[in-house]
C-alpha positions, -999 to +999 in steps of 0.1 A: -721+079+408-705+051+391-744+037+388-752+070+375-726+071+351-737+033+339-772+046+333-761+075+313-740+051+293-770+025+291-795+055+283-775+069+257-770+038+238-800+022+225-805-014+214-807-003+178-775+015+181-758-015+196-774-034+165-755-006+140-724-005+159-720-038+153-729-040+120-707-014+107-673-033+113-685-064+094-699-035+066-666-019+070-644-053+059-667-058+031-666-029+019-627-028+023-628-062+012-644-046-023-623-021-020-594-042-021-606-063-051-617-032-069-579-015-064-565-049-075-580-051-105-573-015-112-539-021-114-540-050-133-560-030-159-534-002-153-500-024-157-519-039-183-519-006-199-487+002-193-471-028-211-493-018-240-479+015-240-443+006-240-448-019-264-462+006-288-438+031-277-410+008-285-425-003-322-427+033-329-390+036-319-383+010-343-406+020-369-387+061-367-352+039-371-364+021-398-372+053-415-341+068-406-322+033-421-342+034-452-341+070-462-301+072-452-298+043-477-321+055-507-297+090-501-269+070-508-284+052-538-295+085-551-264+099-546-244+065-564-265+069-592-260+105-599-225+097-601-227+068-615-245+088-645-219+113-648-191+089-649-208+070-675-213+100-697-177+108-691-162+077-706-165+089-739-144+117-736-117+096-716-119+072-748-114+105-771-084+117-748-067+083-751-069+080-793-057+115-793-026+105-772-021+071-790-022+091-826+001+118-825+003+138-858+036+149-867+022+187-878+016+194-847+034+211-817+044+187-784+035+213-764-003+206-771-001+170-768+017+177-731-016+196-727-036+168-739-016+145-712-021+168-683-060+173-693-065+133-691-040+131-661-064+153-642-094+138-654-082+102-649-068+115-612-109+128-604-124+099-620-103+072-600-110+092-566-143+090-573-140+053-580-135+045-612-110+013-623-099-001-653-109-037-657-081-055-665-073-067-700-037-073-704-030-115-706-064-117-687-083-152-697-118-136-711-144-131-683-179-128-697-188-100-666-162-079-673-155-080-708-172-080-743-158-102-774-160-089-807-139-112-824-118-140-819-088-148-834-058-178-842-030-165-822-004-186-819+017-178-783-017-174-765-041-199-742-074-202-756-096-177-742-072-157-735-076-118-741-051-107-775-058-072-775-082-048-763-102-026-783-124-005-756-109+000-723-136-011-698-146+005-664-153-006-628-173+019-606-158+008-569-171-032-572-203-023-604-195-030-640-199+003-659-190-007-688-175-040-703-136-040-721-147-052-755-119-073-767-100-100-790-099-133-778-077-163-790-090-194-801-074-227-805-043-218-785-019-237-765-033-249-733 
């Protein structure tokens, strides 16, 4: 039997199927080997791809924070200058309130100008929450940026340059110049 069984074997295998049987391994490893490359550079391209991604992703990030930055900031300017506007416009009537206190008039009753003084106490109180300060006059040396010279003047006593009186308060909003003090400035003083 076992020569039986050798002849089957031989019989069913041919020489040309020999011939494929062995090809097929070696076609097998180069097609793997192929296969291999081809899966290599696929992921190349695809980790390629993927930095590109998250390289845009992350610009876009920045780009929606820049936004956010630069819209929060021209809210803020918007919002300053509103104020700003209305403070300015304001001034005047802070300036009115103060010549009304400084020139009472006999004929009429205290009671008003204790109304008068409560008005501007309030107004002043709203104003300087907000922001607003005085820019300081009072034995200050003249300051170009904060103050405006009308006139000079000989006054013995005083430095040169230095601030005599003070004609227009001026105003500070938090650290910007709303409006200058205009002022009267010695000249020819002792240093």
């Amino acid at each position: 039997m076992n020569k039986e069984n050798e002849e089957t074997i031989n019989n069913n295998t041919s020489p040309d199927d020999a011939g494929e049987n062995e090809s097929t391994p070696s076609a097998e490893g180069s097609a793997a080997g192929t296969s291999m490359a081809g899966l290599a550079e696929a992921y190349e391209k695809v980790l390629a791809e993927k930095k590109d991604l998250q390289d845009r992703l992350l610009r876009s990030q920045a780009e929606l924070d820049n936004f956010r930055k630069r819209t929060q900031k021209e809210k803020e300017e918007i919002r300053q200058h509103a104020a700003e506007n209305l403070i300015r416009s304001l001034l005047p009537t802070l300036d009115g309130f103060e010549r009304a206190l400084q020139h009472r008039d006999e004929s009429v009753p205290e009671a008003f100008f204790k109304g008068l003084e409560l008005i501007y106490r309030e107004l002043r109180e709203v104003l300087n929450r907000a922001g607003l300060v005085a820019v300081e006059t009072e034995g200050q040396m003249f300051d170009p940026y904060l103050h405006q010279a009308v006139e000079t003047v000989d006054a013995p006593g005083h430095k040169e340059n230095e601030i005599v009186e003070e004609m227009q308060r001026g105003y500070k909003l938090k650290s910007k110049l709303l409006r200058p003090a205009i002022v009267k400035v010695a000249m020819g003083g002792k240093d």
